[in-house]
N, C-alpha and C positions, 0 to 999 in steps of 0.2 A: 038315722041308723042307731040299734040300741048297742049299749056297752057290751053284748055277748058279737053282734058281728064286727063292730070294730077290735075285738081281741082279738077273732078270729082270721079276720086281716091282719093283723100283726105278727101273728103267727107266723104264716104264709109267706108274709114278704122279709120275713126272717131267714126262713127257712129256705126261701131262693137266693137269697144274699149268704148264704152260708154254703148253697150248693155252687153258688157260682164260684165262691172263693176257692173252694176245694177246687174246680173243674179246672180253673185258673192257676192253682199252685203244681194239680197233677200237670197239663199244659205244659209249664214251666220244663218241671221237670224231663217230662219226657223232649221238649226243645234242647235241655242243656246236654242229656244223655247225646243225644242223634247228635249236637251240633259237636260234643268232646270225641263221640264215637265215628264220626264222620271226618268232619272240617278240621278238629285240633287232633285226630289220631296222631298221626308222624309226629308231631312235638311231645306229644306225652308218654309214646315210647321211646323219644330218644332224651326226655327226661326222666323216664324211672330205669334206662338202660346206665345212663351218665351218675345214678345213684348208688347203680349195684356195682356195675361193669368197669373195670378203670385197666389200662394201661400202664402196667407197674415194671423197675428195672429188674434186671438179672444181673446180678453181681455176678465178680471172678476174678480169679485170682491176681494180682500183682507177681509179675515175674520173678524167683529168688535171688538172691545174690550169694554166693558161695565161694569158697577160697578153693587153691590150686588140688587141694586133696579131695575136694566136695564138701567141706563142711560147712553145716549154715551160720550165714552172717547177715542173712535180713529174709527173713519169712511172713507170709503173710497169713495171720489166723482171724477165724470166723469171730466175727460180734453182733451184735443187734443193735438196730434204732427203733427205741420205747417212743411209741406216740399214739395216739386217739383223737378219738372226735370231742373237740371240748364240750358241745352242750351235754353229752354223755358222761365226763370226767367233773361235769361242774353237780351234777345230778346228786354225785356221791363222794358227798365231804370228807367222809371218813377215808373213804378208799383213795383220795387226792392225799389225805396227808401221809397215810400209808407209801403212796408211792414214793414224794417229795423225801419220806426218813430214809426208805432203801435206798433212793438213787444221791443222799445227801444233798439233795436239790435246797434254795432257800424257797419256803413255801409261801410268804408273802408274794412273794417274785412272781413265783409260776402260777399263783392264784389270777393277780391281778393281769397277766400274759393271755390266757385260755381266757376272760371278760374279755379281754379288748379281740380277740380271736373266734368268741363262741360262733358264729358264721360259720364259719370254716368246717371241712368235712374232716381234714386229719392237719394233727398241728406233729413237729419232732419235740419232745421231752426231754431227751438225750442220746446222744451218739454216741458207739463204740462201751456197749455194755455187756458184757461179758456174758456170754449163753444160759449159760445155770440160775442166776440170779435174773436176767430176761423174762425166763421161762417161770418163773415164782411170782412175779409182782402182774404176769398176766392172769396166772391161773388163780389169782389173789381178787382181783379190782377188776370188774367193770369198765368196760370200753377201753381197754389198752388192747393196743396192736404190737406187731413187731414187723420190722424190715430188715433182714439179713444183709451184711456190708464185713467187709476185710478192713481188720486191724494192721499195720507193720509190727513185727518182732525183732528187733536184734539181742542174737543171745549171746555176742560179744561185749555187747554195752559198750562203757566208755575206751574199752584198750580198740577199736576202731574206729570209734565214730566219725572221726575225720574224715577217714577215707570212705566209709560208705554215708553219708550224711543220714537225712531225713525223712522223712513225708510229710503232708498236712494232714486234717481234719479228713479233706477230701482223696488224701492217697496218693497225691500230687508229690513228686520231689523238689524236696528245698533246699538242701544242700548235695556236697560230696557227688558222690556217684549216680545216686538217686536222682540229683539233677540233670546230672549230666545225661545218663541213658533213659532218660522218662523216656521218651517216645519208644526205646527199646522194649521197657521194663512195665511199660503200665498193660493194664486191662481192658477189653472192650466192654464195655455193660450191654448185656442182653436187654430185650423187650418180652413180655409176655400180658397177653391179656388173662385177666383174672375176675370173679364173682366174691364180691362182698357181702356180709352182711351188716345188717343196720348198724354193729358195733365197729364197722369197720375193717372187721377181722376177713381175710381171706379164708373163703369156706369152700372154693372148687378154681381150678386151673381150665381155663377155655380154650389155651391156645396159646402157641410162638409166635412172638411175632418176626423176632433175629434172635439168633442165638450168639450167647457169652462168648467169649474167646478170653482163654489168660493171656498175661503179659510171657515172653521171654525171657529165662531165667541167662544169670550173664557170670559167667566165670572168669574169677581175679588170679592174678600171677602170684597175691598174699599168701604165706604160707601162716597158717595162725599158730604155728607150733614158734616159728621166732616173732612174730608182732607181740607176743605175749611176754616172750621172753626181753623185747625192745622196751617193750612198754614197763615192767616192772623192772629193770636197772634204771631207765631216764628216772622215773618217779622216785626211787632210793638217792638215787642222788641229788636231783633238784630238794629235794628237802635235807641231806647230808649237806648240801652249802648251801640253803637257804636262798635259793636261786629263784629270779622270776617264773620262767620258762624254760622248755628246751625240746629238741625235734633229734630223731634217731630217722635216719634211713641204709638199708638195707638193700643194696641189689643185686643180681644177679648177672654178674662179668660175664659172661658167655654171652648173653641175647637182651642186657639191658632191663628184665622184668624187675619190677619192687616186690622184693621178698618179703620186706616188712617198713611200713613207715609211721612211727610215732609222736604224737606232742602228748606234750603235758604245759598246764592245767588241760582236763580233757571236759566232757560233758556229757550224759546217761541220754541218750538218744531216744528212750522207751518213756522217759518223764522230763521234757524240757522244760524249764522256770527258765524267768526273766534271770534273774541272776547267770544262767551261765551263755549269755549274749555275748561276753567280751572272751568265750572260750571256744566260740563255733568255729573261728578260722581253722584251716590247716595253716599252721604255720610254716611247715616243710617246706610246703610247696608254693604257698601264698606272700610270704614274711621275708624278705631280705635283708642281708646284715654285711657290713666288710668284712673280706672272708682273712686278713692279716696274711702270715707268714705260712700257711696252707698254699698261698699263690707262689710263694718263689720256686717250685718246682715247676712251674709254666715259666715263670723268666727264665730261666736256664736252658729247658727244651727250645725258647725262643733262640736262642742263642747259638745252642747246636744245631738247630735245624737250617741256618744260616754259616753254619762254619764259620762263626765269628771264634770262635772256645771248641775245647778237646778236655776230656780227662787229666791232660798233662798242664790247663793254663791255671796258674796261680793271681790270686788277688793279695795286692797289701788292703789288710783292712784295719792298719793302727793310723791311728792310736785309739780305737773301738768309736770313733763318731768321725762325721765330715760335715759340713755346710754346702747347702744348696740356697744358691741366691739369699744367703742370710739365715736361713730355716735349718736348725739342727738334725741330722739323722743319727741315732744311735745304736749300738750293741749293749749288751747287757754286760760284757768285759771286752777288754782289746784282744783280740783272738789272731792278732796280727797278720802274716801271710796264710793263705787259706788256698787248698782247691778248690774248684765245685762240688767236689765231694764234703768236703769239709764245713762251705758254706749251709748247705743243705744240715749237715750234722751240728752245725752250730746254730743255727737258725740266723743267720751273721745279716740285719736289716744295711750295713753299708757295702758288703761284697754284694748284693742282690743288684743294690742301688747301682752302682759302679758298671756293670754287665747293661744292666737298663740304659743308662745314659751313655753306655756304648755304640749302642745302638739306634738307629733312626727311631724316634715316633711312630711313625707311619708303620713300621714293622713289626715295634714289638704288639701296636694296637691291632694289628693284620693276625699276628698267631694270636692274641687272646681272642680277638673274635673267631677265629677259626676254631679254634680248641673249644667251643661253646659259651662264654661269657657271653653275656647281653641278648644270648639270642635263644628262643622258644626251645623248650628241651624235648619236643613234642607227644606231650603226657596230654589226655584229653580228660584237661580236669577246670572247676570251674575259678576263674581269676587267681591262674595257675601265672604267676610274674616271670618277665624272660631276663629280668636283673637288669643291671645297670652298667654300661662300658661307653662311659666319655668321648665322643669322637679325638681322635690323636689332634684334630687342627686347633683345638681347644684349650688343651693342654700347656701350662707354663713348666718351665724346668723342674720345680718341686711337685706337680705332679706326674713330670717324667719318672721322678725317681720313687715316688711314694708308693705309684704304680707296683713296682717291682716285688712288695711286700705286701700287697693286698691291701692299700689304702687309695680310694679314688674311684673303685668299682664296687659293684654290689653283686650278691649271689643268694640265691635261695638254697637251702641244705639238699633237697634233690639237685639242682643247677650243679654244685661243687660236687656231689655224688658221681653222674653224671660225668663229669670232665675230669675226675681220677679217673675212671674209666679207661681212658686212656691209656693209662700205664698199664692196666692189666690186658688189655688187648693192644698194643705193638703198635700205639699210636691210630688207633681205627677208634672215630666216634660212633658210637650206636644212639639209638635213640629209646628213650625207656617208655615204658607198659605199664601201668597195674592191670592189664588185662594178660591171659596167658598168647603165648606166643609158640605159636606153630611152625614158625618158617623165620630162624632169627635173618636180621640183614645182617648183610655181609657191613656194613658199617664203610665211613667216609675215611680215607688216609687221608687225617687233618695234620699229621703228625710223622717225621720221621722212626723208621721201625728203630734204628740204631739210636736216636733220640728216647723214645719210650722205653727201651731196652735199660740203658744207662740208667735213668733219673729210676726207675726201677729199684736197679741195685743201690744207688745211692740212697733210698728211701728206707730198704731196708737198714741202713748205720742208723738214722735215727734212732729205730727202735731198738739199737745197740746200746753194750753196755756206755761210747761215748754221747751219747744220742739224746734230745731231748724227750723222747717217747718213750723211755726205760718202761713207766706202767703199762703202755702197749704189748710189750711181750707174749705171746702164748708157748708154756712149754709143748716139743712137738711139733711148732710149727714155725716157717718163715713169714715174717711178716712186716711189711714197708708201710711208711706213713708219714704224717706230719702234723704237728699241733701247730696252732694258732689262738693267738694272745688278742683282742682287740680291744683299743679303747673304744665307747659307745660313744656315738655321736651327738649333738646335741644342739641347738642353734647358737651360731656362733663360735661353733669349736666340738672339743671332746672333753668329755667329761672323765676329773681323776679320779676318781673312785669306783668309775660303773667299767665291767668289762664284759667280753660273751670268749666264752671258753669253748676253743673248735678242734680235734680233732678228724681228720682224712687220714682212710689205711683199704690194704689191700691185704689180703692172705687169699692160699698160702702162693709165696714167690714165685717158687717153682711151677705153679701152673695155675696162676691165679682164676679163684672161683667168684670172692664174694667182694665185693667194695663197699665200702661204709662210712657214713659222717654224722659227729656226734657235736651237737650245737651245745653248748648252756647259756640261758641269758641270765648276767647280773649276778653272778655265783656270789656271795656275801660270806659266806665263813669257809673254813677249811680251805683255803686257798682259791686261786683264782687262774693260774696259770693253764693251759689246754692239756700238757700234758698234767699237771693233777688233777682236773675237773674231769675234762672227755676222756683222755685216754683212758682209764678204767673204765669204763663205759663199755668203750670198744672193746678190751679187752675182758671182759665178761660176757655181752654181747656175742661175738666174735668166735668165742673158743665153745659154746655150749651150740655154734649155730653149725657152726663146720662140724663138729662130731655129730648133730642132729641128723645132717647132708652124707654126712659117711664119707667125709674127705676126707684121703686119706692125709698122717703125716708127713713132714717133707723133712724135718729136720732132724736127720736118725743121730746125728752126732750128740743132741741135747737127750732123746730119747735114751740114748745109753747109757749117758753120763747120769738120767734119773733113774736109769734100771741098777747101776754099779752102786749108785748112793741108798738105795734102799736095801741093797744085797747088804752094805754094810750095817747098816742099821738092826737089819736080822738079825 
């Protein structure tokens, strides 16, 4: 064969190996078409559907919370969750640091986050971003998305916080109220199906799948016009005496609601830091303390409620102390023979004692429990404490008597609130609210009416010119009460130097409205005593709350005597 036919064989069997290949690759293809167009259809639509198509939430609202007039004290407003598809945010270096500077993110951080994520379809960036600025850093940068979500507001800030607590991240309640009525107050989240595109971004709405419901908004018995005015006396004074702490409550005598309840140190509920961890409690209601010589108007009702004593029994109580099993009780002078009237107006710790140990154990422990010590004041609030009342079988003789003046038991500043109550309704316990109350109860006769009646009028001499409550006064009005001095306790004893300064008052006498207890812990300067620390309290408190209320005056004889003294002064 010469060199031109074997070229041309070569040619040839080239030229079939080239068509075969082709025949072989078309072949191919049209096998992988038919076999993806056939056999793998279902999977590849319901992978390029799983790419567009996604099942996304419907936010809504959190329920409000509101006080007794409708004002808001915890709202919930619109924000956004900034997030993308990393391999799309990794694409564009610029536009990643751009984001990280607006949303003050660390950009190392989020760089090296979205590498170990770039997989992933949508990553969050940040939650709870305010709308305006949302909507800037999308129409800015490539591949950012948004997911609309409720922020909490409180525009009371720290003069509530106690009482309405929290939320989290996720709009969950974590403290206060918020905890308490989550199930009340939270939101359903909706479903809807939605169309993406490649950026992520929602580009068409396909469908409901459930629809959102808000939460139920939940109206308080708090009147914000005195929590305000609660909270801004505690705070002047804990810092006038340099005091640790201290807790104002406010209720409402008729049907038991809290018109107003305060602590301080408080906490900004809109921006929590670690730092104010040891400020979350409600003290009010959480914090028990001995409540001192605030209690001896309960020994005395115990007393008469028993017809052990009358208005007319007299105590010796010189020479101003006695011994109990060896253990000193004293007065601050010998105040020698005394009524009950008198004890009261004296604040006399051994005429108290003396009536105590008059009496069985087992009784006088019977009316303090009745009257509400140690027992649930039935507030639905969280690790709301029910105090502390010793059973009587436990008791040795020096707690019989210590008893008598408020050492031995424990009470939380609503608890004591709560059980002055008493006096202003005729010996009838109610049980308190922060929610508003429709239908008050008619309350428990824990308590004799003529007993209530009594320690009443004797409450108001305190506040008299002989009276340890002199700064309790309000001109214009009657008003009864009692201070209490406590030493603080401590392991192993009580401590000399540390006190809590307690004020309980009712106004006005004549038909009482408001009840109120003004705690201070640790008052350091400017004295230390209840009536100089609390009773001004109350007595600011107190007289700005009643004319707020449009109660009228009761006490026309002081009123005149200030109309005559100003006539003179013209």
């Amino acid at each position: 064969m010469g060199d031109k036919e074997q070229t041309t064989s070569y040619n040839l069997l080239r030229h079939y190996f080239v068509l075969t290949g082709v025949l072989l690759l078309f072949g191919g293809m049209v096998g992988r078409a038919i076999y993806l167009q056939v056999i793998e259809q279902d999977f590849l639509v319901q992978q390029g559907s799983d790419r567009q198509l996604r099942i996304i939430d419907t936010p809504a609202y959190r329920g409000a919370i509101v006080d007794r007039n409708g004002s808001p004290l915890a709202i919930s407003t619109p924000v956004d969750i900034v997030g993308g598809k990393p391999s799309l945010l990794l694409q564009d270096p610029e536009g990643l640091r751009k984001i990280t500077s607006l949303l003050e993110m660390d950009h190392a951080r989020t760089l090296e986050q979205l590498k170990q994520r770039a997989d992933r379809e949508f990553v969050y960036l940040q939650r709870g971003v305010q709308p305006d600025l949302a909507q800037r850093i999308m129409g800015e940068v490539k591949g950012v998305s948004l997911e609309r979500e409720y922020s909490r507001f409180y525009p009371a800030g720290e003069v509530a916080a106690h009482i309405i607590g929290f939320t989290d991240i996720d709009d969950i309640g974590r403290g206060g109220l918020e905890g308490a009525y989550q199930d009340w107050l939270k939101a359903t989240l909706g479903k809807r199906k939605v169309l993406r595109d490649l950026n992520g971004r929602v580009i068409e709405d396909i469908a409901q799948v459930s629809a959102a419901r808000p939460g139920r908004d939940l109206a308080l018995s708090l009147d914000m016009r005195l929590q305000y005015i609660s909270y801004r006396s505690l705070v002047r004074a804990i810092k006038h005496h340099n005091a640790d702490s201290g807790s104002v409550v406010l209720l409402d005598a008729k049907n038991g609601e809290v018109l107003a309840l305060a602590n301080y140190p408080s906490f900004n509920p809109n921006n929590i830091t670690s730092k104010d961890r040891s400020s979350l409690r409600n003290r009010a209601v959480t914090d028990v303390f001995e409540p001192g010589s605030t209690v001896k108007p309960f020994t005395l009702a115990a007393a008469l409620d028993r017809n052990l004593y009358n208005e007319r029994s007299r105590i010796d109580t010189a020479p101003g102390y006695m011994r109990v099993t060896g253990f000193p009780v004293k007065d601050l002078s010998n105040n020698g023979e005394l009524d009950l009237a008198g004890i009261l107006r004296k604040s006399s710790n051994v005429g108290a004692s003396k009536i105590a140990l008059s009496m069985r154990a087992e009784d006088l422990w019977q009316s303090f429990n009745d009257y509400g010590f140690g027992q649930p004041s039935g507030i639905d609030f969280p690790a709301a404490t029910s105090g502390y009342l010793s059973f009587y079988a436990n008791w040795q003789p020096l707690d019989h008597a210590t008893m008598a003046f408020g050492y031995g038991l424990s009470v939380s500043a609503l608890q004591l609130a709560r059980a002055y109550s008493l006096f202003a309704n005729e010996g009838r316990l109610l049980p308190v609210s922060l929610l508003r109350v429709d239908e008050p109860e008619a309350g428990l006769q824990v308590m004799k009416r003529a007993s209530a009646n009594k320690i009443l009028g004797w409450l108001e001499d305190v506040v008299g010119p002989g009276g340890t409550a002199r700064r309790a006064s309000i001109t214009g009005y009657r008003v009864a009460g009692k201070t209490g001095t406590v030493k603080k306790s401590a392991a192993g004893g009580y401590l000399q130097d540390s006190y809590q300064s307690v004020f309980a008052g009712i106004a006005p006498v004549s038909d009482p409205r408001l009840v109120m207890v003004v705690m201070i812990d640790n008052p350091r300067d400017n004295g230390y005593y209840g009536g100089q620390v609390a009773a001004p309290v109350f007595q600011e408190v107190m007289s700005q709350s009643l004319r707020l209320l449009n109660v009228s005056p009761d006490d026309l004889p002081a009123l005149r005597q200030m109309a005559a003294n100003a006539g003179k002064g013209a």
